[in-house]
Every structure is written in structure tokens, then in C-alpha cells.
C-alpha positions as CSV (number, residue, x, y, z in Angstrom):
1,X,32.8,-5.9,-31.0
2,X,34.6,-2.5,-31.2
3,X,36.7,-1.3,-28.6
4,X,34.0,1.7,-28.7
5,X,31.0,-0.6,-28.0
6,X,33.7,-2.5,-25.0
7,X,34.6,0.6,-23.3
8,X,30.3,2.0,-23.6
9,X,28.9,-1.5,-22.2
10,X,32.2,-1.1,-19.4
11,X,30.9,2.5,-18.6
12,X,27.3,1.9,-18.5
13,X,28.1,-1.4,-16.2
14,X,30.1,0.7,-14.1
15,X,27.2,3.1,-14.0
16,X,24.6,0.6,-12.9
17,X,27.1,-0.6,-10.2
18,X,27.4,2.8,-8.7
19,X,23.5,3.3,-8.9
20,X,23.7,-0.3,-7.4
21,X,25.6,1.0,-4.5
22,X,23.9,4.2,-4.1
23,X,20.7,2.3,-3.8
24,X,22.0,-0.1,-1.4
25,X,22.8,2.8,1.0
26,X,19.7,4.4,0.5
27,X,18.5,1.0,1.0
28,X,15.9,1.0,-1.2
29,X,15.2,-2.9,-1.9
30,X,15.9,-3.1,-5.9
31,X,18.0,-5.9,-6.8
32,X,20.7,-5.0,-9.7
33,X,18.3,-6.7,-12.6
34,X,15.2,-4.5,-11.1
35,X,17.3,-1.3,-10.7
36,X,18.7,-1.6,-14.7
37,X,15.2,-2.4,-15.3
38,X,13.8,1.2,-13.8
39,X,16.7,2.7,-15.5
40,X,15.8,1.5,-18.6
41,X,12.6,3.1,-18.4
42,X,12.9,6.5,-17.2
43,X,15.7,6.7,-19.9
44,X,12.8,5.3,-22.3
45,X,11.0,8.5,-20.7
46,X,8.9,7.7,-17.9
47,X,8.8,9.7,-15.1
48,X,10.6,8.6,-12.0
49,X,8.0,10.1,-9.4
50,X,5.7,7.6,-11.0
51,X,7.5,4.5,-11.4
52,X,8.2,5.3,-7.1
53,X,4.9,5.5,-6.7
54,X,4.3,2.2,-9.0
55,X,7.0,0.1,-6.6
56,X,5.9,1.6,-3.3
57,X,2.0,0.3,-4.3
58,X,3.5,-2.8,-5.5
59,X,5.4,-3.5,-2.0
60,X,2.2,-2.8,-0.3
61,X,-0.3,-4.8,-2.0
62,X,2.6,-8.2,-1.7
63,X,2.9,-7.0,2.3
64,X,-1.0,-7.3,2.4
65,X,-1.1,-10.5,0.2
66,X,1.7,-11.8,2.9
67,X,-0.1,-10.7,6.1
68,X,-3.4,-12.5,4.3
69,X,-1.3,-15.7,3.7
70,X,0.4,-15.7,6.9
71,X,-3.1,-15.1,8.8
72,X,-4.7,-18.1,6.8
73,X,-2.2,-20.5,7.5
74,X,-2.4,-19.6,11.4
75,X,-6.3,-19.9,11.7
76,X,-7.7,-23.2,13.1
């Protein structure tokens, strides 16, 4: 590996860490691995306002499959 390619994978790590911390403040939810992977596809060109939308459907339909599993183990 090239000292190029060393210092790009440094800068794009230190990138994804920033993002990383950004997104904890906002506290958003996104572990590292999910927040490179929704980086890696709005920079593959989807839009962002979309893939939001996507995760925020996503959460709710697991909170409902929760709250269904939760009420299921509680009934008699």
C-alpha cells in the first residue's frame, strides 16, 4: 500500500469518526458500522431525506414488534 492510499483510508477514518461524534451528540442511534453504511450510500447517490425517512420507519415498526412481544409474554 502507498503512502497515498495510507494517508486517504487515515482521512476518510478520521472522517467517519468525526460524523461518529457528531451523531452521537445529535444522538441519533447509528452505530459506527450503520453510520459508514449510510455514508456509503448517499455518496453512492441516494438521497439522505429518504434514507431518514427509511431508519425512522424501521425504528418504528421494531418499537411495535417490541411492544407486541413484550405484550405477549405478559398475557396469562
Amino acid at each position: 500500500m502507498s503512502s497515498k492510499d495510507a494517508d486517504r483510508i487515515t482521512a476518510a477514518q478520521q472522517t467517519l469518526d468525526t460524523l461518529f461524534d457528531i451523531s452521537q451528540l445529535l444522538n441519533t442511534q447509528l452505530d459506527k458500522e450503520t453510520l459508514a453504511t449510510c455514508v456509503g450510500m448517499i455518496e453512492s447517490g441516494v438521497n439522505p431525506e429518504a434514507l431518514a425517512a427509511v431508519i425512522q420507519e424501521l425504528r418504528r415498526e421494531s418499537a411495535g414488534l417490541s411492544a407486541s412481544d413484550t405484550r405477549r409474554d405478559v398475557v396469562p
